[in-house]
PLY file of the C-alpha trace (Angstrom):
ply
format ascii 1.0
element vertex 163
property float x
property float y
property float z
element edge 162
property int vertex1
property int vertex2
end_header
0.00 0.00 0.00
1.51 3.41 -1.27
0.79 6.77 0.41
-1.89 8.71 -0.88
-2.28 11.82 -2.73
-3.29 14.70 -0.73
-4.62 17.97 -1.97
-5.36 20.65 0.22
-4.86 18.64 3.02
-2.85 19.31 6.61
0.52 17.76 7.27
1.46 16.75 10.77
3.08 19.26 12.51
4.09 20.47 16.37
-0.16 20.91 16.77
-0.76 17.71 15.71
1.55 16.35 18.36
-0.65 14.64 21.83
1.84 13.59 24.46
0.60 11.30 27.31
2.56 9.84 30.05
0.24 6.83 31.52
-2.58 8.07 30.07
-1.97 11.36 31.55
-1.87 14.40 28.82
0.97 16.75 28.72
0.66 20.10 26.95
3.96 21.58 27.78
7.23 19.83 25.98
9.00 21.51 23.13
10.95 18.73 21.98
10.30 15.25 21.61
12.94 13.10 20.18
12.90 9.17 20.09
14.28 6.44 17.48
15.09 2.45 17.18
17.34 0.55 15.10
17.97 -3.33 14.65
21.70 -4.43 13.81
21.78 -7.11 11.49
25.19 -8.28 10.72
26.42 -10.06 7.04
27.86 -13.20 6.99
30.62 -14.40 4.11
31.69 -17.41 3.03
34.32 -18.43 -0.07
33.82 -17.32 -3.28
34.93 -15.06 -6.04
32.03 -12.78 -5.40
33.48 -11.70 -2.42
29.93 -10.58 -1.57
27.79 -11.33 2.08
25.38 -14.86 1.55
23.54 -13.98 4.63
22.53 -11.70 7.53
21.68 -12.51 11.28
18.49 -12.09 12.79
19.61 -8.71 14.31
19.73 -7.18 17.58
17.29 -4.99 18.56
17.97 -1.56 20.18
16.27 1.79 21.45
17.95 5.21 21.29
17.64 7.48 24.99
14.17 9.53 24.39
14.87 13.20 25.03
11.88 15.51 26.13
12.66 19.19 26.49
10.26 21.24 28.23
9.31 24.38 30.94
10.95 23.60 34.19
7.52 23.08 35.62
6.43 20.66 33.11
9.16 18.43 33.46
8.96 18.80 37.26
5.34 17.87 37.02
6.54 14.53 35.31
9.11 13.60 38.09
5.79 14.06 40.20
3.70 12.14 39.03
6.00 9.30 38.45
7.34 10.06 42.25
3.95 9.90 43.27
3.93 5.95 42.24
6.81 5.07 43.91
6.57 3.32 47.31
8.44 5.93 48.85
6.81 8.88 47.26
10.45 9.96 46.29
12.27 7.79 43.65
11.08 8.67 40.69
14.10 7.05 38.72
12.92 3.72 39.74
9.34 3.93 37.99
8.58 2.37 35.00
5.95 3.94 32.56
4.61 4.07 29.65
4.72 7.64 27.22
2.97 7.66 24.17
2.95 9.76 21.39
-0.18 10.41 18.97
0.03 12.51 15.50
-3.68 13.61 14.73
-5.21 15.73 11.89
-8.43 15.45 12.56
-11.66 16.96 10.76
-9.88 17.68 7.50
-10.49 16.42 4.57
-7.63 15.03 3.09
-5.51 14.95 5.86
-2.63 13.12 6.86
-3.85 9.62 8.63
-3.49 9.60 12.46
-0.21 7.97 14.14
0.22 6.96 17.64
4.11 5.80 18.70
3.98 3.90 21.65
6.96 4.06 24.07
7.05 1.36 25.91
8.76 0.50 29.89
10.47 3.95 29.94
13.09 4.74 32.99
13.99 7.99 33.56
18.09 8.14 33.27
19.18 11.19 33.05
18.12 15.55 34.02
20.06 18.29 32.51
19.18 22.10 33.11
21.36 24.71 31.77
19.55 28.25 32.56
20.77 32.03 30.54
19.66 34.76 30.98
17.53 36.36 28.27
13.79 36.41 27.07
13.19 32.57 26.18
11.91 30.54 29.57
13.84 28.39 31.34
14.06 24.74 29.87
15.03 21.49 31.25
15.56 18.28 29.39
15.30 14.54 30.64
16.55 11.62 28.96
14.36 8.25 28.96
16.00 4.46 28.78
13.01 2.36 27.37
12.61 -1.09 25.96
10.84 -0.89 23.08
8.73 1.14 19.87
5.61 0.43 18.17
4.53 2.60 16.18
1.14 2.46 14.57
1.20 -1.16 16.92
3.92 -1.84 13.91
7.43 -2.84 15.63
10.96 -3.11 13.57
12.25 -6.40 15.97
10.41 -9.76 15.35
6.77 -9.80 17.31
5.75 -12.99 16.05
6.25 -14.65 18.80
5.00 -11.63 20.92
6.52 -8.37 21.92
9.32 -8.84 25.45
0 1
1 2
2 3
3 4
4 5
5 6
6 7
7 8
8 9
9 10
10 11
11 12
12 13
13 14
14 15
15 16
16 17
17 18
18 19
19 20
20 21
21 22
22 23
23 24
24 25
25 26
26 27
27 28
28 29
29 30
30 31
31 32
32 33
33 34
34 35
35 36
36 37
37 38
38 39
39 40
40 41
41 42
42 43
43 44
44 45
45 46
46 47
47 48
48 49
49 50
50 51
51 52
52 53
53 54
54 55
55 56
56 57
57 58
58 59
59 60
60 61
61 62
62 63
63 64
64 65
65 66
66 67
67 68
68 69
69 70
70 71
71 72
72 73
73 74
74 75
75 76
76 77
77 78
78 79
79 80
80 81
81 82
82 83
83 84
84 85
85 86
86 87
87 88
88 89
89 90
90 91
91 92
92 93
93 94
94 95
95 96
96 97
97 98
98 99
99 100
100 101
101 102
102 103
103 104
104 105
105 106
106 107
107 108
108 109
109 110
110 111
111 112
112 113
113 114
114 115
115 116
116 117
117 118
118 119
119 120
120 121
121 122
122 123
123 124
124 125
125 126
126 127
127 128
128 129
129 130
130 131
131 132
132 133
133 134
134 135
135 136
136 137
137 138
138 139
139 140
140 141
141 142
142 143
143 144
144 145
145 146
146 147
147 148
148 149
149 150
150 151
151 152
152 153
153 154
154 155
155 156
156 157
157 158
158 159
159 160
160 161
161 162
């Protein structure tokens, strides 16, 4: 199945973008950056070719997810995941889910919704580095997770079901 042809029709763009973190909607990041790759390695053998005869199965892998946002939105995150800790503290320990939706909706011959789900997230990482001028002050987390489907699609072999 090709894409379609679209005429006078919306693209995604940063308003099409619906960020939830356990179901719970965030309005306030700036940047959302995320990807996956699986590492498939070619096998040789003799021959004049001197060209690979196979490839491995691959080994699945997820890049850090980086959210920038306001102070307070990122502080309301480490909240709310703090808030499901058994200490009321740790929020580095918490496991959650943050998924990310891409939605045109009500135009005609607009782009088909996407939703990217980011799956077993751990935050790993804060940075904060505040200058003085007009822009607000930003802060930026980085998020270990396990796995990506996106549109429930994944890149690793789910036949066998997702880990």
């Amino acid at each position: 199945m090709a894409d379609q042809v679209r005429i006078n029709g919306n693209s995604h763009s940063w308003g099409s973008i619906v960020a939830k973190v356990d179901g719970a909607r965030f309005y306030g990041f700036t940047s959302i950056a995320f990807g996956d790759k699986r590492e498939r390695v070619k096998g040789y053998g003799m021959g004049r070719h001197q060209a690979p005869r196979h490839r491995s199965r691959g080994k699945y892998s997820t890049d850090p997810v980086k959210l920038v946002g306001p102070k307070s939105t990122i502080q309301a995150l480490r909240a709310q995941l703090a808030a499901q800790a058994t200490d009321g503290a740790s929020y580095g320990d918490v496991e959650f889910q943050l998924v990310v939706q891409y939605v045109e909706a009500g135009v005609t011959g607009g782009e088909v919704p996407m939703t990217v789900e980011i799956e077993r997230c751990v935050i790993t990482a804060n940075t904060s580095s505040d200058e003085e001028g007009a822009d607000p002050l930003k802060e930026e987390i980085e998020i270990d997770c396990m796995l990506i489907r996106r549109n429930g699609l994944t890149l690793f072999d789910s036949s066998q079901g997702s880990p």
